[in-house]
VOGU-3710 file (C-alpha; in Angstrom, 3 decimals, decimal comma):
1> xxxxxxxxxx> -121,101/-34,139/-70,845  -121,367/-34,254/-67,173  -119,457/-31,877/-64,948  -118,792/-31,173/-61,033  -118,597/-28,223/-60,403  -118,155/-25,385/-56,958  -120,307/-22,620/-56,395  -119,161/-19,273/-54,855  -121,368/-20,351/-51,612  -119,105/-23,348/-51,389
11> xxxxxxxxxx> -121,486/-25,835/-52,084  -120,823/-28,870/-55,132  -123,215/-29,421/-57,971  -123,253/-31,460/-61,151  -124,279/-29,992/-64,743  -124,696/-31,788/-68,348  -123,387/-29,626/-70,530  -123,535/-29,432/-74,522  -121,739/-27,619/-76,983  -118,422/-26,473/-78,492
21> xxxxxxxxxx> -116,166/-26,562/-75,585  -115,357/-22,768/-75,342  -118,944/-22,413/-74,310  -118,917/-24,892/-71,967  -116,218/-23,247/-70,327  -117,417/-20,223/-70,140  -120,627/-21,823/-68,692  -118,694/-23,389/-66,395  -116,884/-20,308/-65,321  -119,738/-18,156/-65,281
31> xxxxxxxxxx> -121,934/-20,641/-62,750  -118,669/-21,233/-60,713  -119,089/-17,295/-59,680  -123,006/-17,744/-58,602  -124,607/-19,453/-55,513  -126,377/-22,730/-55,793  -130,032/-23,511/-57,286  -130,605/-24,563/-53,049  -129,312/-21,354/-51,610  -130,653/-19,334/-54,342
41> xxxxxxxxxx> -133,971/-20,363/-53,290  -133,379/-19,851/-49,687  -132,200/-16,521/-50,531  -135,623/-15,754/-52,845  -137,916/-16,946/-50,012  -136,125/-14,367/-47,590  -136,633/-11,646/-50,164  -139,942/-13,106/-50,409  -141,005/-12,862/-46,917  -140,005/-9,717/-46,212
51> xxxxxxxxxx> -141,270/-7,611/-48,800  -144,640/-10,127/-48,747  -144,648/-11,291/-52,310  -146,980/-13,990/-53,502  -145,945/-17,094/-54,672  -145,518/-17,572/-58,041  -146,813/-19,588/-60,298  -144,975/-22,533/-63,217  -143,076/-25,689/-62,745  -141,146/-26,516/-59,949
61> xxxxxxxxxx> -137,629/-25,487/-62,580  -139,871/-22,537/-63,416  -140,772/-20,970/-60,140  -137,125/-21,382/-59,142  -135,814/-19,852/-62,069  -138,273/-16,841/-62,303  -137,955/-16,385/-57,985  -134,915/-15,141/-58,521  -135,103/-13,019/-61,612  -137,565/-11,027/-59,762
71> xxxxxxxxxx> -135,323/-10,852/-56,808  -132,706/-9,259/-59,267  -135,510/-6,989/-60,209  -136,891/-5,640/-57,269  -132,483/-5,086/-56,107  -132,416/-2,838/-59,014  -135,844/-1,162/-58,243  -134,321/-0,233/-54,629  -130,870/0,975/-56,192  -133,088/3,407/-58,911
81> xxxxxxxxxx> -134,506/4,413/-55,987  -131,312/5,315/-53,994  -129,845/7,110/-56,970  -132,645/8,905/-57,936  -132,715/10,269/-53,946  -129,180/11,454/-54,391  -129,745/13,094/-57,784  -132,271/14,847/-56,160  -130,262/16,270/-53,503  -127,698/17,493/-55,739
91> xxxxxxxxxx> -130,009/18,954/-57,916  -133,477/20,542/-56,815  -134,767/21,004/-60,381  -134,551/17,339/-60,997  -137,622/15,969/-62,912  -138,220/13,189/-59,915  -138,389/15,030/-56,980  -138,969/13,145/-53,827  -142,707/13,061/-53,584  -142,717/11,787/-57,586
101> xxxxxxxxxx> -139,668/9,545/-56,947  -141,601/7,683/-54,123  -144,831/7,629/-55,855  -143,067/6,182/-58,873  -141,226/3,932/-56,579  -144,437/2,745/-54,888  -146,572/2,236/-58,282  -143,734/0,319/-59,966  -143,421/-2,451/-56,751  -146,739/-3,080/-56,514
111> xxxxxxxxxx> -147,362/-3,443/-60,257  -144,003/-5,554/-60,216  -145,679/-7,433/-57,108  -148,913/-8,361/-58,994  -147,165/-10,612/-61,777  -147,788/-14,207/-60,225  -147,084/-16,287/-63,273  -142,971/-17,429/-63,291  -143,197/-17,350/-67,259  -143,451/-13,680/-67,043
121> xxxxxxxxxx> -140,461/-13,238/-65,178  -138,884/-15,810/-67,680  -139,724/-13,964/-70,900  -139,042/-11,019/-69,481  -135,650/-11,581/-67,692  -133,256/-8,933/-69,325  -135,118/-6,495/-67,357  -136,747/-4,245/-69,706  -139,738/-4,093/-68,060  -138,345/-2,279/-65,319
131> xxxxxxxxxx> -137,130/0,708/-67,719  -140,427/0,405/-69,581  -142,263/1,380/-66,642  -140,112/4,143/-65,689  -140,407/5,769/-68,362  -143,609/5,122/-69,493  -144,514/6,524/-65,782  -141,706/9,619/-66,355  -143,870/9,964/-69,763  -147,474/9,629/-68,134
141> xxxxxxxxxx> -148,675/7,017/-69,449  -148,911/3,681/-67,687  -148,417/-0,283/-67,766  -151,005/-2,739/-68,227  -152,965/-4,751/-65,146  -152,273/-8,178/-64,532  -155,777/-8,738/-66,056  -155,025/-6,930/-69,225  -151,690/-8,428/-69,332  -153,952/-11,464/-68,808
151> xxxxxxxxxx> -156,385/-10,759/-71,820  -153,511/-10,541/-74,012  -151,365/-13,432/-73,631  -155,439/-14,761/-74,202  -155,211/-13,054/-77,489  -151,930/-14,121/-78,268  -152,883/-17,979/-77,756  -155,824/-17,969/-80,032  -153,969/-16,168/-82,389  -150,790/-18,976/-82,273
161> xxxxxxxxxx> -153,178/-21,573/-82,407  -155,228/-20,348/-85,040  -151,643/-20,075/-87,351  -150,839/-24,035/-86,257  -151,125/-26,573/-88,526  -150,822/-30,281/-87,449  -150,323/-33,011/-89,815  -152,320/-36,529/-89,069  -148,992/-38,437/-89,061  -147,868/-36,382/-86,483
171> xxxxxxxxxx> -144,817/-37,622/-85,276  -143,474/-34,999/-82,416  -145,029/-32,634/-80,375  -142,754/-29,908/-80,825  -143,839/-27,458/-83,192  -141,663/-25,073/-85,803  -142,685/-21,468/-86,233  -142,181/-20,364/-89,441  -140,939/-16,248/-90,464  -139,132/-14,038/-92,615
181> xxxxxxxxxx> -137,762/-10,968/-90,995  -135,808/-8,583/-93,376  -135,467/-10,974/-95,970  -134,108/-14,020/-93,759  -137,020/-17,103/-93,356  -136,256/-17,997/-89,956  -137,379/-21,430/-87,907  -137,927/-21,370/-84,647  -138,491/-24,650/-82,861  -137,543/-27,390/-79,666
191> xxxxxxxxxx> -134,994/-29,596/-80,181  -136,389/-32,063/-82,471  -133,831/-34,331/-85,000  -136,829/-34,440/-87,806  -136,621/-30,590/-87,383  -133,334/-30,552/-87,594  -132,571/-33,226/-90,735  -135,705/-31,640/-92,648  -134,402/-27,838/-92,541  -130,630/-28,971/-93,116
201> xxxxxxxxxx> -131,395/-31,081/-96,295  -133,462/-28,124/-97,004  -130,020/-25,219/-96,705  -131,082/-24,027/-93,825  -128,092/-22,661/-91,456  -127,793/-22,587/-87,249  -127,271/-19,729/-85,720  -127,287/-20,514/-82,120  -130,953/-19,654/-81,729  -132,862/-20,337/-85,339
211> xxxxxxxxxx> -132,892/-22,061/-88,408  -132,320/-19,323/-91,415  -132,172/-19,149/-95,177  -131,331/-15,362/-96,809  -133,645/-14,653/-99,513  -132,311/-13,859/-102,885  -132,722/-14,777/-106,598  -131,864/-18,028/-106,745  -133,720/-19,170/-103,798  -137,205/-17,792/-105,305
221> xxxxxxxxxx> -139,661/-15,412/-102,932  -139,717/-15,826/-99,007  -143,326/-16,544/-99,346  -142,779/-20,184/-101,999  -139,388/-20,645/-99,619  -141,442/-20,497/-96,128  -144,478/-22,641/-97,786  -142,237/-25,224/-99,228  -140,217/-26,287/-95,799  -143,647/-25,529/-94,271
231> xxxxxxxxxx> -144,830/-28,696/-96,542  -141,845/-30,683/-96,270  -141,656/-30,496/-92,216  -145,651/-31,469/-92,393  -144,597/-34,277/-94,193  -142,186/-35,604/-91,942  -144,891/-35,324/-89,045  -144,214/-31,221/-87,638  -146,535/-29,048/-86,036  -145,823/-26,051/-88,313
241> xxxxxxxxxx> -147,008/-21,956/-87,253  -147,378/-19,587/-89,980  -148,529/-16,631/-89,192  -149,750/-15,955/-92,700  -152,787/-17,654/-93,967  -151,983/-17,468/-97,478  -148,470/-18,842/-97,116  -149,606/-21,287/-94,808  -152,573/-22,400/-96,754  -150,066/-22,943/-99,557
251> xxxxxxxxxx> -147,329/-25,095/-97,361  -150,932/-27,063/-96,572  -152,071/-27,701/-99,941  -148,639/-27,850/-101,762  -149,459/-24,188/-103,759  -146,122/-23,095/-104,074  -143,222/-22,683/-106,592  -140,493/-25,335/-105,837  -136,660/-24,227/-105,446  -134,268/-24,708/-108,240
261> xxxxxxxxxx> -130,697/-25,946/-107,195  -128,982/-25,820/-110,814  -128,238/-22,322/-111,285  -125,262/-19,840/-113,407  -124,508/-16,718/-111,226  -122,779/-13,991/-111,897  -118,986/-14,380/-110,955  -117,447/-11,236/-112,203  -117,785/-9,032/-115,471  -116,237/-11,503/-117,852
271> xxxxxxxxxx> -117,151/-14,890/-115,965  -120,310/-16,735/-114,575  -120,599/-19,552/-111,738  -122,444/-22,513/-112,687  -123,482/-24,515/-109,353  -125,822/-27,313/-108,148  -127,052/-28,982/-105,371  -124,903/-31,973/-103,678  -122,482/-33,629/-105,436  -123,746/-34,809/-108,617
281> xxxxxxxxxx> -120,928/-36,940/-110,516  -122,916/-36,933/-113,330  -123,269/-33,228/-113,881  -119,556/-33,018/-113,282  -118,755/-35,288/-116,011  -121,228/-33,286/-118,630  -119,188/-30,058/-117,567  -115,670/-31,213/-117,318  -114,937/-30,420/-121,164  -116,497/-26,790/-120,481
291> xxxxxxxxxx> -113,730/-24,745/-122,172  -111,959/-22,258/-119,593  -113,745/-24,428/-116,925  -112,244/-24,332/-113,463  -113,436/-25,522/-109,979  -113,004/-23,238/-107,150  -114,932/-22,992/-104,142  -116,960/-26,317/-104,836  -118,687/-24,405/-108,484  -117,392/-24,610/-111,743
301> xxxxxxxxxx> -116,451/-20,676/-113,184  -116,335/-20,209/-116,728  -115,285/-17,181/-119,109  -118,367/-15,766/-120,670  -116,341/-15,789/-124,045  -117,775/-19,043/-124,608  -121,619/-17,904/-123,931  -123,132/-20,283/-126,857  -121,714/-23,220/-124,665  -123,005/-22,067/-121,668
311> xxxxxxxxxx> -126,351/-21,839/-122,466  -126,595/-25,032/-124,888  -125,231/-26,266/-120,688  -128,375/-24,313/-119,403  -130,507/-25,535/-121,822  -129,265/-29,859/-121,905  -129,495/-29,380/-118,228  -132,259/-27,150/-117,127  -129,833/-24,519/-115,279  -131,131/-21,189/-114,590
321> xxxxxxxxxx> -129,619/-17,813/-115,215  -129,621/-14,977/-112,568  -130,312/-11,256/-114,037  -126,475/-10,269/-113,687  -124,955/-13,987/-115,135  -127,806/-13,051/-118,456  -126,448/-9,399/-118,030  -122,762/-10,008/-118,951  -123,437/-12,988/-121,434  -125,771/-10,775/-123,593
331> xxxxxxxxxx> -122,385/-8,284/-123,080  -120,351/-10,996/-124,362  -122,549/-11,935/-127,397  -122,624/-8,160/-128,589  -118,792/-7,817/-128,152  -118,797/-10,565/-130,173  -121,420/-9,636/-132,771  -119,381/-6,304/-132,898  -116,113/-8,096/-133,798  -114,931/-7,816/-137,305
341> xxxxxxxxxx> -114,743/-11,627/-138,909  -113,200/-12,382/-141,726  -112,456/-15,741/-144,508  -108,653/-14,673/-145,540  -107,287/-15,764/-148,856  -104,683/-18,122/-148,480  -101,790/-17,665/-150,680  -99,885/-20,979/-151,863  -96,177/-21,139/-150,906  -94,204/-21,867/-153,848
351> xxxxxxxxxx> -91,430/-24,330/-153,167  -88,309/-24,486/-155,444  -86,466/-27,587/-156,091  -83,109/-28,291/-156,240  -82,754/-28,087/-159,873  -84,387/-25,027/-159,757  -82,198/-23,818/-157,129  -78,650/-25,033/-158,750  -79,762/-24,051/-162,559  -80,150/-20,246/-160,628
361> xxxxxxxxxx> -76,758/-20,480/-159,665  -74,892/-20,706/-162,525  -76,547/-17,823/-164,064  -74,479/-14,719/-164,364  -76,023/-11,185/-164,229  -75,715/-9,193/-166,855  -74,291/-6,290/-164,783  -71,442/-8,671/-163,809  -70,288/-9,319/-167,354  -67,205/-8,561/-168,949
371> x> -67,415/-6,525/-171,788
//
């Protein structure tokens, strides 16, 4: 959606905006309270010219972008600076005393000075540097030249394109690196709606910044989960990154153990989950007459009294069963093997008839006799 909007120098501008509308809004608000892209760069250049930086190099978005992240950079150099002076006036033992506060000052700008390239400034916008070279300089120890910085994005190309994988029906140019970080496969990627459909179909969830999938048993290992949407987004035409060559040789050549979707999970100590994939009328018909079967929560939970019905389920219907669902039906079977059974005689009612009943009757006791 398109919006007009004011900046705090006064000037108008117009921004297409995407998104949940609270974030919009606060998008809105937030640029409402910053000068415009025109006097942003007007205000860079200045900076630029009199401290006699070199221009830097990107895209015309880039350059204007990363001119005034360094700006920002360079203010908070100058305010370190300042404080540091005053902390050293109030305090004569400080560590940075004036002649190592302006050699530190003086190292730090003109290593600052020497990165050209506007993606730097980009990646590297949340500042950190900055307090990485302080106190790698506090420490001794010192940053990387702009050639070794150089030599290692180098490195790091040939190493991303030597983990890419393009398939010949290549159908985008945006490419999908594929990870798994503490037991979460993550995809990273451009927008791209093949990305998107393939990953989704696949249970993938969107957090705002990746594609992820928690590992656990019924998913299988990260390594068959990150070949297998590895394979499937090569089929639909995706550049795919894996950093891995085993795991990506297997998303190549199809190696991998394929996800199971029908599954019984553990529910609580005397019932089990039984769940599939999509909605499956079919498989809800076979399970209806599941005794103690309920829905909740889109699965169908059973009592684990009736274990020999659940697994003749499993069984018909190729379900798998987690370690703690097979924990507390084996509980349920021994309780049950444990139980005393027993075949009770059954004793016939005798039934008197009315005969019977009045020829009683007229009897007299023999302690009720007259003698």
């Amino acid at each position: 959606m398109k919006y007009i909007l004011t900046y705090a120098c006064g000037h108008n501008g117009d921004i297409t905006l995407y998104g949940p509308t609270k974030e919009r809004e606060r998008r809105i608000a937030w640029l409402e309270q910053q000068i415009c892209p025109k006097c942003q760069d007007e205000q860079s250049a200045a900076f630029e010219g009199e401290n006699d930086l070199p221009a830097l190099e990107g895209s015309e978005r880039q350059v204007s972008w990363a001119r005034k992240i360094r700006a920002d950079l360079f203010q908070k150099l100058d305010e370190w600076n300042e404080e540091e002076k005053q902390r050293a006036a109030e305090d004569p033992e400080h560590f940075l005393n004036d002649d190592k506060r302006e050699q530190c000052y003086a190292d730090a700008y003109q290593y600052f000075a020497q990165q050209e390239s506007a993606s730097y400034w980009i990646d590297n916008r949340d500042s950190s540097p900055f307090w990485e070279y302080i106190h790698k300089w506090k420490s001794g120890k010192r940053m990387s030249t702009v050639q070794e910085v150089r030599a290692e994005a180098e490195r790091i190309h040939a190493a991303l394109m030597e983990a890419t994988v393009k398939p010949r029906n290549q159908t985008t140019d945006i490419r999908a690196e594929i990870a798994c970080i503490d037991g979460i496969v993550r995809i990273i990627s451009g927008k791209d709606q093949t990305i998107i459909d393939t990953v989704k179909e696949d249970g993938y969830q969107w957090d705002g910044g990746k594609w992820w999938l928690k590992i656990c048993e019924p998913t299988g290992t990260a390594e068959d989960r990150m070949a297998e949407i590895g394979n499937k987004l090569l089929n639909a035409g995706v550049p795919i990154t894996i950093y891995d060559d085993k795991i990506r040789q297997m998303a190549v050549d199809g190696s991998f153990q394929p996800r199971k979707y029908r599954w019984i999970t553990h529910a609580d100590a005397t019932h089990v989950w039984l769940w599939w994939k999509g909605t499956d009328m079919t498989m809800s018909d076979a399970l209806q007459d599941l005794p103690s079967g309920k829905w909740r929560y889109g699965h169908m939970q059973v009592s684990t009294k009736y274990f020999a019905e659940i697994r003749d389920i499993a069984d018909t219907h190729g379900f798998s069963i987690t370690e703690k669902a097979e924990a507390i039906l084996r509980a349920a079977e021994e309780a049950d093997t444990l139980t005393l059974k027993v075949n009770p005689v059954k004793v016939a009612e005798v039934v008197e008839t009315s005969k019977d009943v009045l020829r009683s009757s007229r009897d007299i006791l023999e302690d009720l006799k007259e003698e």
